[in-house]
N, C-alpha and C positions, 0 to 999 in steps of 0.2 A: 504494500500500500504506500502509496506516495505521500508524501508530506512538504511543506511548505517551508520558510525560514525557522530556526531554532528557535527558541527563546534566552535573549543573552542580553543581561542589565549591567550597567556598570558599577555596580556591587560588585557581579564577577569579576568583572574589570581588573578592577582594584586588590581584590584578592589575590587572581593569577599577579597582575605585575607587581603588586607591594607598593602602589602608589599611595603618597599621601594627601589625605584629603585636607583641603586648607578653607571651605566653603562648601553652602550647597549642597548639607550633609542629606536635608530630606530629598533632593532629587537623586539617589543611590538607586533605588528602584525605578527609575528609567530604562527603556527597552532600546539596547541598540538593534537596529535592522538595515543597517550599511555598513558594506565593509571596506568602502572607501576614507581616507583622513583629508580633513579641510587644516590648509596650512593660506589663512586669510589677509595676507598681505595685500593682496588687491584691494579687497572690499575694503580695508581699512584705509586704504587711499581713495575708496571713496566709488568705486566700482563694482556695484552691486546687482547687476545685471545677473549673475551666475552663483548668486548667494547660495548656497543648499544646505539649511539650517539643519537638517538632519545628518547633517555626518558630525563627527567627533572632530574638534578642533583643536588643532596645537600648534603652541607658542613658542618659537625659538628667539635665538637672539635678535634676526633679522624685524620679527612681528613685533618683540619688545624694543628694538632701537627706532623701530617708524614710531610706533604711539606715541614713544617718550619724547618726540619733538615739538607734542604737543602740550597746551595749557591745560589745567585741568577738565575747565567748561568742554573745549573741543576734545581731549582725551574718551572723558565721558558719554562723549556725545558720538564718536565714533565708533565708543565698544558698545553703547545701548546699539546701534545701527548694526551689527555683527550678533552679536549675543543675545539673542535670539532664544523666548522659554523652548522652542522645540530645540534646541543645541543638546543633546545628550549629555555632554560634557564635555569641558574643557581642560585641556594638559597643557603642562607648564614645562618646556623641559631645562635639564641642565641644573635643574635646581635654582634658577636664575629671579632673580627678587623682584615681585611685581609690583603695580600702582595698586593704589587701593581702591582706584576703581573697581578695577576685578572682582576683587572680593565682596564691595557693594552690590555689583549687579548680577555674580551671582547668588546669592543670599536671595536678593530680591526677585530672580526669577527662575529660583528653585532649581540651577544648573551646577552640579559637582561641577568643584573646581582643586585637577588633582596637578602635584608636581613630582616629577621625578628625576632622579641625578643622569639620566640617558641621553645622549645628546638627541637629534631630531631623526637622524642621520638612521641611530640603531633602533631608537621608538619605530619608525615607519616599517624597518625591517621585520620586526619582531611581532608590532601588532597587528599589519595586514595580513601575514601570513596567517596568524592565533584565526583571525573576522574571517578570512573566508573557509579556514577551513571549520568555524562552529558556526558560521550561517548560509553554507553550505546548501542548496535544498536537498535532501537525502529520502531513501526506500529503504527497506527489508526487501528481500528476492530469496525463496527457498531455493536450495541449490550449494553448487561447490567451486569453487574458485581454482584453478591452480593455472601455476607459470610454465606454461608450455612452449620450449625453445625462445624462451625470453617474451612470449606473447599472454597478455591477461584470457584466460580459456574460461568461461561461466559457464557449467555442466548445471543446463536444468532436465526437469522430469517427474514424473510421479515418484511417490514414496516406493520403495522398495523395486526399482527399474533398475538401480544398479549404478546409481553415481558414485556412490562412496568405493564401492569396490574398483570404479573404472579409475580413481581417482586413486586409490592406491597403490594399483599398480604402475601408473604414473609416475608415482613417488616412490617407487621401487625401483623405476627405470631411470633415475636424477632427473624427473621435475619437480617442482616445489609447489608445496601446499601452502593456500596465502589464508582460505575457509571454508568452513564445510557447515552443512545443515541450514544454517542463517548467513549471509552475504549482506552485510552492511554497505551502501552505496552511495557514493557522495558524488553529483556534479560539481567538480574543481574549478571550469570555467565552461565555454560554452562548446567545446569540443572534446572532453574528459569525461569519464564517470570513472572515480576509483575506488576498487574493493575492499573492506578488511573482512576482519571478524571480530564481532563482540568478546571483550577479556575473557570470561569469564571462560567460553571455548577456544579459544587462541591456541593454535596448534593440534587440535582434537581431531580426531576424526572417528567417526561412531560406527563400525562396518558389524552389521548382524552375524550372530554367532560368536563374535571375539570381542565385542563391545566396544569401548570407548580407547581409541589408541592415540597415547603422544606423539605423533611423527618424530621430535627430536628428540625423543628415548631414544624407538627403536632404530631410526635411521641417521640422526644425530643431525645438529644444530643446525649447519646447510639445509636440510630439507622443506625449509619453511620461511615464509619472507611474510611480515604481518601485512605488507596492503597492495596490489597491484594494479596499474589502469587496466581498465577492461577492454579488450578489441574484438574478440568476436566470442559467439552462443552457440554451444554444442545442445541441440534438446533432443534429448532422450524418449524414445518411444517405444508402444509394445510392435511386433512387425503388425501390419494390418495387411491382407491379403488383398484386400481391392482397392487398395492404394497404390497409384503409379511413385517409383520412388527414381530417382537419377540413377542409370545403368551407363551414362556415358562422360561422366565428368564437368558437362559445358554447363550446368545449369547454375546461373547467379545467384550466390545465398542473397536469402529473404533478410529483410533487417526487421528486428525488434523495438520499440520506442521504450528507451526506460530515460525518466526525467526529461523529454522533451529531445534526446539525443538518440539517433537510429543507430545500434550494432548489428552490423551482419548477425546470421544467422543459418546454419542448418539444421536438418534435423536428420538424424541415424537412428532408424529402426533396430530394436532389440530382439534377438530370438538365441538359444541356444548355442553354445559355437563360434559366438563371433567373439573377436579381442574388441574388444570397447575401445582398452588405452590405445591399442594400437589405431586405430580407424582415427581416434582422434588425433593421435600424431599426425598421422598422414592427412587428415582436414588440415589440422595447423599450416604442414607445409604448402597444400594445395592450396589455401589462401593466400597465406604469401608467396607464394609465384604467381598466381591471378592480379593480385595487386601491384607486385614489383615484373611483371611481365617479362620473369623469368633469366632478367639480368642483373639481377645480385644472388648473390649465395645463401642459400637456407640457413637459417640459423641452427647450431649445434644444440647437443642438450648444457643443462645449467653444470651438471656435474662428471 
């Protein structure tokens, strides 16, 4: 089932980086839902055309040496025209000493106002990264994940069709298991959707009859990598007799829509007899020669 933006307030914020809060205590409970940062040096010259009061604003030395050129009345009157009650919050960085307007306006319009010793430089680094990957929009997808010849492989299927087993022999032959059962799914940007697995399975795999296996007990630490982008959909089925299936190779996998992004797609009928892992090896590489139209080299396995 799909789902929409996280929920992420700068309570959390604050938490994750150990910001201190110097104002604006009751706006903590504010919801961020961008994970862009506004760095308002324009608007505070006076260009406010592209204002976008909903992202998080931060202050380095540059945003504090233009204010500071001003009087108090114009100071103020600048940062009212910026600071904005929908502003999430505002960061101060460097640890750098601010006007006391700041701190008036936000008290008055209920906007955390945090500072921390990071310059602007390693904040942007550190928080964009944190914003987009927890507001993310993300799915659950039943199924098994693994890194086949360096490619994200999502084995879906009914219960009991045989993913786990095809997946272990995978990981018998050096490919790597990234999750199994539950496939956690984030679109990263607008052409990404990447895999893990929930902690709590991290590294499990559940194969009936032998239960629940560590992959890096028994295959050891290599054999598992916690998150992979996904590139193509192996779906698993029982054979159907009156279904016409591909006997000749040309036929273009189908793509699936998860979060608004199309991945190929085929589907391998299951009956008695057949290697699973192996069939999927050989999709993997048959796709990448369909896509690389057969002038680069296949990819090796991982180990």
């Amino acid at each position: 089932m799909e789902r929409g933006l996280k929920l992420l307030t700068v309570n959390q914020l604050v938490e994750k980086f150990n910001f201190e809060v110097l104002a604006g205590h009751v706006g903590l409970d504010k919801e961020i839902t961008e994970y862009s940062l506004k760095r308002p040096s324009a608007e505070l010259a006076g260009y406010l055309e592209h204002l976008t009061p909903k992202r998080i604003q931060v202050y380095g030395r540059t945003e504090l040496g233009l204010i500071q050129q001003f009087d108090y009345s114009v100071r103020r009157s600048k940062l009212a025209q910026v600071m904005l009650a929908e502003v999430p919050c505002v960061i101060i960085t460097r640890g750098l000493t601010i006007p006391l307007e700041f701190i008036e306006l936000a008290s008055e319009r209920k906007i955390p106002l945090l500072t921390t010793p990071r310059s602007s430089t390693q904040l942007f680094y550190l928080l964009i990264r944190y914003l987009i990957n927890q507001l993310a929009p993300s799915t659950n997808v039943q199924g098994v994940l693994v890194d086949v010849y360096g490619a994200g492989i999502l084995i879906t299927g009914e219960r009991g069709i045989g993913k786990s087993e095809a997946a272990l022999e995978l990981i018998k032959s050096g490919h790597l298991l990234v999750a199994a059962d539950i496939v956690k799914i984030r679109r990263v940007d607008e052409e990404r959707l990447l895999g893990t697995a929930p902690k709590r399975i991290r590294h499990q795999l559940e194969v009936r009859g032998l239960g629940i296996l560590d992959v890096t007990t028994l295959f050891g630490a290599g054999s598992a990598r916690d998150e992979k982008v996904i590139n193509f959909i192996v779906h698993l089925e029982d054979w159907k007799q009156d279904k016409i299936y591909d006997r000749m190779g040309i036929d273009t996998p189908e793509t699936r829509q998860i979060l608004g992004i199309s991945v190929p797609e085929i589907t391998i009928p299951v009956r008695p007899g057949r290697n699973l892992a192996t069939l999927i090896e050989v999709a993997v590489i048959q796709n990448w020669n369909r896509n690389c139209k057969g002038q680069v080299t296949p990819p090796i396995r991982n180990r």
